[in-house]
C-alpha positions as CSV (number, residue, x, y, z in Angstrom):
1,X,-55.6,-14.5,-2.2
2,X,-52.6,-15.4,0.7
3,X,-49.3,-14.5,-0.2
4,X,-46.2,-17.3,0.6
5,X,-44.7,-14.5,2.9
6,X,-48.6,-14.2,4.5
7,X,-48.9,-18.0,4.7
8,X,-45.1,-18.1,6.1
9,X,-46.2,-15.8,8.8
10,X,-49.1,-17.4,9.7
11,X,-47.2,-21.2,9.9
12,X,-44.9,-19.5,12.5
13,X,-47.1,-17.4,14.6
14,X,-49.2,-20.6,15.3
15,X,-45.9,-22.2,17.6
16,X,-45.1,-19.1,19.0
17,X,-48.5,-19.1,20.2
18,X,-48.4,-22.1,21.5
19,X,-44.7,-21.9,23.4
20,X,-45.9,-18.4,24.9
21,X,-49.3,-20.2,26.5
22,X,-46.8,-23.1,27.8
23,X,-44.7,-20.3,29.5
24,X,-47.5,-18.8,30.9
25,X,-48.3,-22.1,32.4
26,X,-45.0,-22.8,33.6
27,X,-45.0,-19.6,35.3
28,X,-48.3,-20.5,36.9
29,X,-46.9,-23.3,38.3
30,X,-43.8,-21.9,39.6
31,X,-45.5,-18.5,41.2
32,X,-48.3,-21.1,42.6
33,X,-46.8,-23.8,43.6
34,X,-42.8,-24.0,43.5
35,X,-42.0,-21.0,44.7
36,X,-44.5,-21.3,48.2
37,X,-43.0,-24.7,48.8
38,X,-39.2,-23.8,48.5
39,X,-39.9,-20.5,50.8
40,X,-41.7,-23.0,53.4
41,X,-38.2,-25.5,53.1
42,X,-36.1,-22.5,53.6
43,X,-38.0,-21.2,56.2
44,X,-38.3,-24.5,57.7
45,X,-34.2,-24.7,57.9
46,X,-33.9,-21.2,58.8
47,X,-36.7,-22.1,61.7
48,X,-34.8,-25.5,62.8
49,X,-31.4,-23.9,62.6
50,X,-32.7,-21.0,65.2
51,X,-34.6,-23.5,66.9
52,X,-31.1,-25.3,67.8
53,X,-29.3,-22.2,69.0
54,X,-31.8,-21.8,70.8
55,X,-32.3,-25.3,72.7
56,X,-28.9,-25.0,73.1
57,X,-28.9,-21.3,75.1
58,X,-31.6,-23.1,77.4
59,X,-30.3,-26.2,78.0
60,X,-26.8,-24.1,79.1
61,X,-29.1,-22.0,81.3
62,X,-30.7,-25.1,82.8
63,X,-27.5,-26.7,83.5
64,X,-25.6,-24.0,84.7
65,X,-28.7,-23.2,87.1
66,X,-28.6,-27.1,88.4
67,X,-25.2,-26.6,89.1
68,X,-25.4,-23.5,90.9
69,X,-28.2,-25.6,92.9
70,X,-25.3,-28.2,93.4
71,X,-27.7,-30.9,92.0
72,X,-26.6,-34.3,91.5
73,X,-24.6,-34.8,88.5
74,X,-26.6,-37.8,87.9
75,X,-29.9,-35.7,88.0
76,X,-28.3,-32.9,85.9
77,X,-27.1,-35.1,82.8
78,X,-30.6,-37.1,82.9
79,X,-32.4,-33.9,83.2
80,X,-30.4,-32.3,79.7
81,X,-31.3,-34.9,77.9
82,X,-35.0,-35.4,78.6
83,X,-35.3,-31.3,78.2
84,X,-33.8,-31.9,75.0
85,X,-35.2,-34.6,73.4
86,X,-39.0,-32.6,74.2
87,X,-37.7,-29.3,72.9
88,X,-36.8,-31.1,69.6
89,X,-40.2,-32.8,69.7
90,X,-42.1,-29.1,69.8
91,X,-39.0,-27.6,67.1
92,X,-40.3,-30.3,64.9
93,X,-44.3,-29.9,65.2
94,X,-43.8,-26.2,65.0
95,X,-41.8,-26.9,61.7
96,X,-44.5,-29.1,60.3
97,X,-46.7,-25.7,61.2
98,X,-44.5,-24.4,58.5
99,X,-45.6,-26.5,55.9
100,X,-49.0,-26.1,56.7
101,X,-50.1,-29.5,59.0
102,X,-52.4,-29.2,61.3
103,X,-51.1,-29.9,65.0
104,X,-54.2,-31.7,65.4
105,X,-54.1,-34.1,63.2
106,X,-50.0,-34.5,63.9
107,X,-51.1,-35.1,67.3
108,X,-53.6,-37.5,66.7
109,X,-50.8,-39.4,64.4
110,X,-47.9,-38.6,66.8
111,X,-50.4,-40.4,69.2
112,X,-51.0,-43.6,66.9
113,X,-47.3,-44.1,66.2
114,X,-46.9,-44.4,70.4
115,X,-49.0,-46.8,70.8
116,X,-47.2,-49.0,67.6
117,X,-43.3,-47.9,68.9
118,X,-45.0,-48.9,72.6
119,X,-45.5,-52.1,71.3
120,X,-42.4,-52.3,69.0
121,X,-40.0,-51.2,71.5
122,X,-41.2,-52.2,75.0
123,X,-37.6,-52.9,75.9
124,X,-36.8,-49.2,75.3
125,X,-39.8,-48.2,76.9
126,X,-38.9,-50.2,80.2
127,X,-35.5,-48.8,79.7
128,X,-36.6,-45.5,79.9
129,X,-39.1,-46.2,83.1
130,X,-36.1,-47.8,85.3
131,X,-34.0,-44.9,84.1
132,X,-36.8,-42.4,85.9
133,X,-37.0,-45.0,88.9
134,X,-33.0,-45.2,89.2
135,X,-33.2,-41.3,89.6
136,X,-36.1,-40.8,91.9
137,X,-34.3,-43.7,94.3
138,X,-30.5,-43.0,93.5
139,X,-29.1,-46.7,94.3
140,X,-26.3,-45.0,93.0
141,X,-25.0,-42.0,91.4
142,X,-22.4,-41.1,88.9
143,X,-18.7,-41.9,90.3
144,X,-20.0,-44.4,92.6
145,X,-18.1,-48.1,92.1
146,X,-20.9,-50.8,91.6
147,X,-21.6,-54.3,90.3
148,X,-24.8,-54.5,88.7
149,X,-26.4,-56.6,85.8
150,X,-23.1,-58.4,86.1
151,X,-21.0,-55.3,85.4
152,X,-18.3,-53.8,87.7
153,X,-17.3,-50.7,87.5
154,X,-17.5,-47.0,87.8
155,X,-20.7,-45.3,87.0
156,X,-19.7,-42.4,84.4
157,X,-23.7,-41.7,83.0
158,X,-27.0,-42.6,83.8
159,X,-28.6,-41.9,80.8
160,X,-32.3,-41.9,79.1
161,X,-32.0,-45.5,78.0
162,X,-28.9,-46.6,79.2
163,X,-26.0,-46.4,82.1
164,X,-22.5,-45.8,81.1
165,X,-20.2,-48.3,83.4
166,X,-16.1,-48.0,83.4
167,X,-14.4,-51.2,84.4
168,X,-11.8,-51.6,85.9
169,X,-9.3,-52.8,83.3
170,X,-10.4,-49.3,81.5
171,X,-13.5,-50.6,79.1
172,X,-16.6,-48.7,78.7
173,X,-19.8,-50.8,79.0
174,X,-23.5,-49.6,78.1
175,X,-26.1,-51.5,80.6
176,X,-29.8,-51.6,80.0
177,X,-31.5,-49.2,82.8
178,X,-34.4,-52.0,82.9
179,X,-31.6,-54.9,83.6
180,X,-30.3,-53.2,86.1
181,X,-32.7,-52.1,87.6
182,X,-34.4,-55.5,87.9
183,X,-31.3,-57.2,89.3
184,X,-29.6,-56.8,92.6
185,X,-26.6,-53.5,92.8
186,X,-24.0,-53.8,95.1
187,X,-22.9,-50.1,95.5
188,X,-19.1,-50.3,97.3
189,X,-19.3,-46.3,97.3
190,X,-21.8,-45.8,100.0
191,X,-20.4,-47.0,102.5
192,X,-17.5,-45.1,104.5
193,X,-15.3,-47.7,104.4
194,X,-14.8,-51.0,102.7
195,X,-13.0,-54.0,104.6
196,X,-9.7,-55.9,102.6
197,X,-10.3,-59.1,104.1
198,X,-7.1,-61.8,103.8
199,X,-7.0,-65.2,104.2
200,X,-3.9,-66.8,106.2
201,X,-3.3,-70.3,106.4
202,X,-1.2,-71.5,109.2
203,X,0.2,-74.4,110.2
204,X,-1.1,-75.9,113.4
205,X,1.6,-75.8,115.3
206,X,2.2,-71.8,115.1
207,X,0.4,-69.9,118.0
208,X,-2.2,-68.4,116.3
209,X,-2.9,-65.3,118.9
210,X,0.9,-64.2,118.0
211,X,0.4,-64.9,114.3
212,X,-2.7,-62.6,115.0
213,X,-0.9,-59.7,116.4
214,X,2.2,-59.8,114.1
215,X,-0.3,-59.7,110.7
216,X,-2.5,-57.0,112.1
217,X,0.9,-55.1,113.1
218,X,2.0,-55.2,109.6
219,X,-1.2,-54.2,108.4
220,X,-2.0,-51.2,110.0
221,X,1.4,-49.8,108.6
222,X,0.2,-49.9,105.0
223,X,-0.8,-46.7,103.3
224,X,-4.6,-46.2,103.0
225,X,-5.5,-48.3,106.4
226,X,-8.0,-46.3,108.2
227,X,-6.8,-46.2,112.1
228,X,-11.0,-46.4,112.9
229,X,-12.6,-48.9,113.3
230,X,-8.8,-50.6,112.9
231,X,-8.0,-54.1,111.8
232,X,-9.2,-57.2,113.1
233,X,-8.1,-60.6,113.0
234,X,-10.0,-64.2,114.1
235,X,-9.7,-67.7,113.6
236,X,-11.9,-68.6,110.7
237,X,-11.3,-72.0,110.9
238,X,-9.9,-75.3,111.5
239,X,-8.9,-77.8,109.1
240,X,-6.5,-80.4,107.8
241,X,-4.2,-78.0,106.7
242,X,-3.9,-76.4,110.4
243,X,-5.8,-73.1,111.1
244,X,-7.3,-70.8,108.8
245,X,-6.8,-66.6,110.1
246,X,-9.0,-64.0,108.6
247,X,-7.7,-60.1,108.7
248,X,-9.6,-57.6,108.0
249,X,-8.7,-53.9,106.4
250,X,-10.9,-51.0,106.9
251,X,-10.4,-48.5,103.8
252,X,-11.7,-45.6,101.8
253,X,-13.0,-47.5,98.3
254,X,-10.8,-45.9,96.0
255,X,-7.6,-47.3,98.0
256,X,-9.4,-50.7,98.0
257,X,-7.2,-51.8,95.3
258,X,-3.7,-51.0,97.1
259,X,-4.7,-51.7,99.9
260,X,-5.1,-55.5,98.8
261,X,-2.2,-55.5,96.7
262,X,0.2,-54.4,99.2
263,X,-1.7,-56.6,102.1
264,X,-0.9,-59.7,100.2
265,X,3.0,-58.5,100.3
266,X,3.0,-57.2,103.5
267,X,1.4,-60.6,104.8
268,X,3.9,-63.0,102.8
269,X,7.0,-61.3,104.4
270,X,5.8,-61.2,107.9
271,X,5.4,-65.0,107.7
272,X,8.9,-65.3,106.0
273,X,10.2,-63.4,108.8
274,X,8.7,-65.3,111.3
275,X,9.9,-68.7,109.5
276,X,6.8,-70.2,110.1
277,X,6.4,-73.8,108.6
278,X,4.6,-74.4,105.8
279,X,1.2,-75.7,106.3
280,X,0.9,-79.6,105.4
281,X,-2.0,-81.9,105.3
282,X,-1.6,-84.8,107.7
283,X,-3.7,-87.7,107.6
284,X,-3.6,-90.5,110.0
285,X,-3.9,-94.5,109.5
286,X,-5.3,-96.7,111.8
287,X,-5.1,-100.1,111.3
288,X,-6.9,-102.6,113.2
């Protein structure tokens, strides 16, 4: 016959029993399971932390050996950031190594996800193929002044998707590789030398070989003027107004700007000087 004490005993031994085989399960689950899986995220971290000091070391050797090449800027920035974007795509499936994936099978779904981004993002995709063909054919490279796309301006970065474009009134403008690509580019950097050309209207009774020689006079003296091929001048026209000149400028593309600026001064005082009359439209009535 069971004591209380006994029976006492016995009523708590049965939940300690209980709460020591729930531990024991716990632990199994932590040492099976948990544990493994938080090592493999750590180790995943550590691996895409190194991974990135790396990429980085050989994207400064590639670059630094390009440049030693003196490659083409254009080439060199387009070339870091294809190298990049595939060395984070192998960091990642070696990562997924980590955890245990097969690269098979990743390759198999990496495969099947390109064919439905393909589709989803063709535009990218042809962005990406007239970035290649804008290297392999250099219409232009980075520095060069163009209009392309409807865009003006100086070309800072041709990149993977995308070309970086500074106007001229200082704003930054990304253009679609594929659109411009696909249009016509007038590249004003190729060329040695761009022509300012100005439009004078004179009146018809001025001599127009004189006017000629006193407008290219006064533009050869302006700063940026290249003496070769030198400045030209013709009659453009004749019309109602009297005769139309046309001067032309030969100058480096960067002093393109100037050049005009100052042309249009240098043009208005040498007609001032010259007190030539002001051109007037004269019609004539004849009655019968």
């Amino acid at each position: 016959m069971s004591t209380p004490i006994q029976d006492i005993k016995e009523q708590i031994a049965v939940p300690i029993t209980d709460v020591s085989q729930h531990l024991t399960k716990f632990d199994h689950l932590i040492n099976t399971y948990a544990l493994p899986f938080a090592w493999k995220i750590l180790g995943a971290f550590v691996l895409w932390a190194i991974g990135g000091l790396c990429i980085r070391f050989l994207k400064g050797l590639l670059l630094t050996g390009l440049r030693r090449k003196q490659v083409d800027p254009t080439l060199v920035q387009y070339t870091e950031k294809t190298v990049g974007v595939l060395l984070r795509i192998f960091l990642l499936i070696a990562i997924l190594g980590v955890f245990g994936i097969e690269t098979t099978s990743f390759s198999a779904i990496l495969a099947a996800a390109g064919v439905a981004v393909g589709i989803a993002w063709s535009g990218l995709l042809s962005n990406f193929a007239a970035g290649i063909f804008l290297i392999l054919f250099r219409p232009f490279r980075v520095g060069d002044v163009i209009l392309a796309a409807g865009v003006s301006g100086t070309v800072q970065e041709v990149g993977i998707f995308a070309t970086t474009v500074d106007t001229g009134d200082n704003l930054r403008i990304f253009v679609g590789n594929n659109k411009i690509f696909s249009d016509n580019i007038l590249n004003y950097s190729t060329n040695k030398y761009r022509l300012a050309t100005f439009k004078v209207q004179i009146a018809s009774q001025v001599d127009p070989f004189e006017a000629m020689e006193k407008l290219k006079a006064c533009i050869e003296k302006i700063p940026g003027v290249l003496p070769a091929p030198g400045v030209t001048a013709e009659i453009t026209e004749f019309n109602t107004l009297g005769i139309l000149l046309s001067i032309k400028a030969p100058c480096h593309n960067s002093q393109f700007p100037s050049v005009t600026t100052l042309g249009n001064s240098a043009i208005y005082q040498t007609i001032k000087s010259a007190n030539y009359p002001h051109p007037e439209s004269k019609m004539v009535l004849i009655q019968n």
